[in-house]
TORTI-153087 format. One record per atom (N, C-alpha, C): x, y, z. Coordinates in steps of 0.001 Angstrom, whole numbers, plus 500000, padded with zeros to 6 digits. Each point is the difference from the previous one (the first is absolute). Layout:
residues N
XYZ ...
***
This chain:
residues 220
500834498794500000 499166501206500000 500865501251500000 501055500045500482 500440501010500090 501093500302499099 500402498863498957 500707499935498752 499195501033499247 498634499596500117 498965500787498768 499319501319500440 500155500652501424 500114501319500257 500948500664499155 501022499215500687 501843500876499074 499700499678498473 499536499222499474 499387500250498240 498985501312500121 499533499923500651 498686500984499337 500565501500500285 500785499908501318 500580501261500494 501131500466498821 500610499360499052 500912500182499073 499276500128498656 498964499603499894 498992500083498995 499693501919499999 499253500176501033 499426501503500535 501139500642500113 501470499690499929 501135501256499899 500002500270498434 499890498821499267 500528500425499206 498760499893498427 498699500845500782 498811500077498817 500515499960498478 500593501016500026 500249500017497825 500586498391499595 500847500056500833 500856498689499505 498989498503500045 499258499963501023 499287498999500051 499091500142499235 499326501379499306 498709499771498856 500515499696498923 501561500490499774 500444499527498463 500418498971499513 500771499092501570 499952498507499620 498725499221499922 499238500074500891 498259499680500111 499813500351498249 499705501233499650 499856499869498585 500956499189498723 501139500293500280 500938499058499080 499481498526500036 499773499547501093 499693499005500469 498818499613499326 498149500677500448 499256500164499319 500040499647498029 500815500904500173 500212500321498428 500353498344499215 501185499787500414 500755498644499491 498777499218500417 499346499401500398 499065499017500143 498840500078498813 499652501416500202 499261500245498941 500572499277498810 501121500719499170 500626499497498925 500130498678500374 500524499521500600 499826498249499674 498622499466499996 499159500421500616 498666499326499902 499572500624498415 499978501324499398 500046499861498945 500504499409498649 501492500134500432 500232498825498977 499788498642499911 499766499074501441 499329499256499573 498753499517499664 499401500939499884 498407500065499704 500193500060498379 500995500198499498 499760500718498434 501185498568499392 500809499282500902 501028499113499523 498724498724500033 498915499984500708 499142498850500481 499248500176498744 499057501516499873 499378499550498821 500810499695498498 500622500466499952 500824500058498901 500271498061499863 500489499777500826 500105498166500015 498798499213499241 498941500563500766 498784499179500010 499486500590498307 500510501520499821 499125500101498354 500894499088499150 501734500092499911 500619499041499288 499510498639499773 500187499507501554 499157498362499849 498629499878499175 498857500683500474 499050499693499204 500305500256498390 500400501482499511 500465499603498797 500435498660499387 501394499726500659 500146498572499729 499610499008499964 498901500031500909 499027498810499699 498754500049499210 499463501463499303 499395500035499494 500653499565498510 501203501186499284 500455500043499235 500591498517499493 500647499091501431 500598499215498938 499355498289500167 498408500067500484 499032499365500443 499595499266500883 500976500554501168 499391499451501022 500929499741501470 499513499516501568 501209500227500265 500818498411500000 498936499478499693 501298498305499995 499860499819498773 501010499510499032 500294499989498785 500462498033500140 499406499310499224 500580498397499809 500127500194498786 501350498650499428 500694500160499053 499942498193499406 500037500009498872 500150498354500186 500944500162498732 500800498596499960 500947499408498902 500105498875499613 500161499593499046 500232498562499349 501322499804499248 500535498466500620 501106499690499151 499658499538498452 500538500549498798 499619499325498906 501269498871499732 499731499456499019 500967498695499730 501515500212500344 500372501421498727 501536500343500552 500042500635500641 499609499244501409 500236500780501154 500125501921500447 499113501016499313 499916500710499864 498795500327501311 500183501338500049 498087500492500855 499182500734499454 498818499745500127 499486501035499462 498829500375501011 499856501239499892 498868500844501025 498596499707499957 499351499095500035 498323499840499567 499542499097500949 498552500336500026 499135499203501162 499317499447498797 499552498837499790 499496499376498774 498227499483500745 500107499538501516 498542499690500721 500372500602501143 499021500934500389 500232500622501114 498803499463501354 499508498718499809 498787499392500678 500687499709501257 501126499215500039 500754499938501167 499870501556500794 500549500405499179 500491501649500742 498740500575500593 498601499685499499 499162501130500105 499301498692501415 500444498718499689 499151499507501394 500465500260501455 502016500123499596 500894500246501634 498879501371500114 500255500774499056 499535501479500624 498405499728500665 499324499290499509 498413499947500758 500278499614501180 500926498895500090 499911499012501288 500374500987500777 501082500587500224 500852500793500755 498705501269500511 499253500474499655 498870500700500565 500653501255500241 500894500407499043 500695501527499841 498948501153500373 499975501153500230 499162501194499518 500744500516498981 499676499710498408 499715500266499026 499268500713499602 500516501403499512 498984500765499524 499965499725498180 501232499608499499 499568499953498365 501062499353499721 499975498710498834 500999499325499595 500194500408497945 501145500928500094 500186500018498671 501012499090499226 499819499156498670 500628499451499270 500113500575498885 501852500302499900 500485500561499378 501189499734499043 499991500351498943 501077499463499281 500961501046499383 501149500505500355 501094501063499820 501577499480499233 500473500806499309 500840499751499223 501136501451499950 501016500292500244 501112501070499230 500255500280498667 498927500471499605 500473500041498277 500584501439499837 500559500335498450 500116501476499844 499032500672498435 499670500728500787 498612500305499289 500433501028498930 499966500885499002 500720500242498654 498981500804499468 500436500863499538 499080501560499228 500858500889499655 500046499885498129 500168500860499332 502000500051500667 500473499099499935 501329500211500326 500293500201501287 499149500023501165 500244500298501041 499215498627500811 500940499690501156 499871499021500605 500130499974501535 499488498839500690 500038500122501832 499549498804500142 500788499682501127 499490498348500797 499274500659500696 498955498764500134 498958500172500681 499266498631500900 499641499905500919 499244499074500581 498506500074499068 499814498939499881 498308500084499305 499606499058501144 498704500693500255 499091498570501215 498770499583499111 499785498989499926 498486499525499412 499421499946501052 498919499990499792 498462500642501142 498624499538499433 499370499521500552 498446499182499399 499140501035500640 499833501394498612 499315501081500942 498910500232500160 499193498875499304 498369499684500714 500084499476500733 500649499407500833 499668499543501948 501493501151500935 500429500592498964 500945500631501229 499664501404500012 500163500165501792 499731501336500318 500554500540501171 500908498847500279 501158500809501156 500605501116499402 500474499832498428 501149500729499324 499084500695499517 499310500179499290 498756501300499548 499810500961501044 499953499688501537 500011500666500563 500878501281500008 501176499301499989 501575500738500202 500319500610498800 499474499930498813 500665500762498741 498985500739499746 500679501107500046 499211501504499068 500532500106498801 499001500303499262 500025499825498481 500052501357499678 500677500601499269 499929501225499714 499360500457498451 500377498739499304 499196499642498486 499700498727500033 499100500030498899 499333498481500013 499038499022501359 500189498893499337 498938499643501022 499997498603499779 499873499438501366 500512498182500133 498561499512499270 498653500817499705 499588499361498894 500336499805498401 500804500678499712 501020499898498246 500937499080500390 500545499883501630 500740499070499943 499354498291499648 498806499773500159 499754498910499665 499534499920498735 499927500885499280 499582499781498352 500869499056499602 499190499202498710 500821499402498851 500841500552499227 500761499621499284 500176500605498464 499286498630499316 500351500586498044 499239499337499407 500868498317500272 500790499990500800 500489498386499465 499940499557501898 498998500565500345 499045499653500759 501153499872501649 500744500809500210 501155499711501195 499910501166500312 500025500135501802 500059501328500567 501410500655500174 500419500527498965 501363500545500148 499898501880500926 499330500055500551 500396501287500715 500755499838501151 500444500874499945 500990500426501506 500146501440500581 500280499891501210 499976501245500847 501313500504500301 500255501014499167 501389500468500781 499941500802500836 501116500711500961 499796501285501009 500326500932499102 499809501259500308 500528501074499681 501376500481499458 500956499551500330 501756499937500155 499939499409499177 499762498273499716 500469499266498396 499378500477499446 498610500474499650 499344500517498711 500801501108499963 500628500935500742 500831501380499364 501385499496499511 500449498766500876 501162499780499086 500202499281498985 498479499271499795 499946499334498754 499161500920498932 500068501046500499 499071501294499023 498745499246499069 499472499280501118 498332499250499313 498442500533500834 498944499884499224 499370500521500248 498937498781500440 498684500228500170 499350499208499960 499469499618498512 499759498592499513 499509499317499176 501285499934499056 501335500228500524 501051499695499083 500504498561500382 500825498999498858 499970498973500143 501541500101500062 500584498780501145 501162500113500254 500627498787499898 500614499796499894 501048498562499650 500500499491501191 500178498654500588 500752499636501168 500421498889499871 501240500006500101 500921498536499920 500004499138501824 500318499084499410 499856499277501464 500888498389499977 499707499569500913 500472498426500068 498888499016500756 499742499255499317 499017498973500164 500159499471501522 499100498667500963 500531499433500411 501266498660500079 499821499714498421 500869499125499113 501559501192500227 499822500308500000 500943501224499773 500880500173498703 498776500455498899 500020500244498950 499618501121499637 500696501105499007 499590501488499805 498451499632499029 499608500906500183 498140500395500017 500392501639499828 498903500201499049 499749501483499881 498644499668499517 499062501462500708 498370500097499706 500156501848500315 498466500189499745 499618501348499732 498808500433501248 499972501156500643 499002500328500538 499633501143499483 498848500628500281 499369501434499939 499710500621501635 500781501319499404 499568500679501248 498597499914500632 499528500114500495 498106500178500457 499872500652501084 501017500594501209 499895500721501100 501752500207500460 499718501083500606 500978500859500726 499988500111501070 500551499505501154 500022500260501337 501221500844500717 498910500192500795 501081501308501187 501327499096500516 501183500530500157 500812499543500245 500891500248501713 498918499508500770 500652500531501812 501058500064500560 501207499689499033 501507500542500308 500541498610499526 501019499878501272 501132499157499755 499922498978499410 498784499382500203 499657498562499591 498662500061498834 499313500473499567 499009500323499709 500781499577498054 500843500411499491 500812499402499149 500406499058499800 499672498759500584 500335498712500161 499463499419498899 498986500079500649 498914498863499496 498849501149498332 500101498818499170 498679500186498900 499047498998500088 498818500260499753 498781498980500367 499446499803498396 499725498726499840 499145499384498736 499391498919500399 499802499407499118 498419499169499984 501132498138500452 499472498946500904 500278499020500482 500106499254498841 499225499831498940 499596499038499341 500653500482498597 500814501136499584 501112500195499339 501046499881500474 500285500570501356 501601499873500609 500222498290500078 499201499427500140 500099498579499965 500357499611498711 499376500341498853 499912499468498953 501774500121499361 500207501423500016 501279500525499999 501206498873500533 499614499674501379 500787498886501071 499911499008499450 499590499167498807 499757499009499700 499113499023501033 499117500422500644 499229499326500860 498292499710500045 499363499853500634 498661500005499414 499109501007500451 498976500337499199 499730501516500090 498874500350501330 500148499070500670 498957499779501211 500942499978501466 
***
C-alpha cells in the first residue's frame, strides 16, 4: 500500500509528464489496434477472393499413370469422390467441377499466358457472384456458334488491354492437351470483367464443355 501512495505521489509531481506518457501510451495502442483491424480484414477479403476466384476453399486433384509411365491430371469418375464427401457430412455450401489449363492466348501479334478455368455456368453461382462484368454478359457466354460449341470467354480488364481485344473478337489459344500434346482452338470474347488487383489477372473463365474438349477429354 504504501509502494502505491509513493506512485501516485510521483504521478501528481509530475502532471505534464504523466499526461504525455498516458497519451503516448493511449496513442500507440490505438495504432496497433488499428492496424490490426485493417491487417485482419484485409486477410479475410484476400482469402475469400481466393476462394471465390480460384473455386473454392479445398481444391482435390486426381492423376493417372498412363502406359509410359507418364501422369496426367484428370478425374475420369468422380462417384467415389462425391460419396467420401456425402459420407463425411461436411458443411458444404457449393461443389464446383472444374476443368483449367495454362494456355497462351494470341491477338493480332500480341500474346499472354493465361490460366483458362472451365465452368458449367448454368449450375454455377459461387463465381457469378464474384465477377463484375463490365461488358457483356455470362448470357452470350453460353451461346453457340454455328458449329454448335460454346467458345466464349471472359477476360479481366488488364488482358483485354494488353491483348488490345474487345468484346466479340475472336482470339487464338495454344495449349497442351492432357496427352501432352500441342492443341490450338479459338474463343470469342463475350464479357469483360473488373479486375480486383493482384490476383484478379490470373484466371480467364470459358465454357466446361470446350475447355474439356480442347483437353482432349470428355465434354461432361
Amino acid at each position: 500500500m504504501k509502494n502505491v501512495k509513493i506512485a501516485f505521489r510521483n504521478l501528481s509531481r509530475q502532471r505534464k509528464r504523466t499526461i504525455l506518457l498516458g497519451s503516448a501510451i493511449a496513442f500507440g495502442i490505438m495504432i496497433v489496434t488499428i492496424i490490426n483491424g485493417f491487417a485482419g480484414s484485409f486477410i479475410n477479403n484476400v482469402s475469400e477472393n481466393f476462394s471465390h476466384l480460384f473455386a473454392g476453399h479445398v481444391f482435390v486433384e486426381g492423376f493417372e499413370k498412363t502406359a509410359d509411365n507418364a501422369t496426367m491430371s484428370v478425374i475420369r469418375d468422380d462417384s467415389a469422390l462425391m460419396a467420401t464427401v456425402d459420407s463425411l457430412k461436411l458443411p458444404v455450401k457449393s461443389i464446383s467441377k472444374r476443368t483449367d489449363f495454362q494456355g497462351t492466348l494470341i491477338f493480332h501479334g500480341l500474346s499472354v499466358v493465361q490460366n483458362i478455368v472451365g465452368s458449367d455456368w448454368e449450375k454455377e453461382t459461387y463465381l457469378k457472384e464474384r465477377l463484375v462484368l463490365l461488358e457483356g454478359s455470362f448470357d452470350d457466354l453460353l451461346k453457340t456458334d454455328s458449329d454448335g460449341i460454346q467458345h466464349g470467354i471472359i477476360l479481366s480488364r488488364d488482358i483485354a488491354k494488353r491483348l488490345n481485344v474487345e468484346v466479340n473478337d475472336r482470339i487464338t489459344v495454344k495449349l497442351r492437351t492432357i496427352y501432352n500434346q500441342l492443341n490450338v482452338g479459338d474463343f470469342t470474347v463475350t464479357a469483360i470483367c473488373y479486375d480486383p488487383g493482384l490476383f484478379g489477372s490470373i484466371s480467364a473463365y470459358a465454357n466446361l464443355s470446350y475447355v474439356n474438349e480442347l483437353m482432349s477429354m470428355e465434354k461432361g
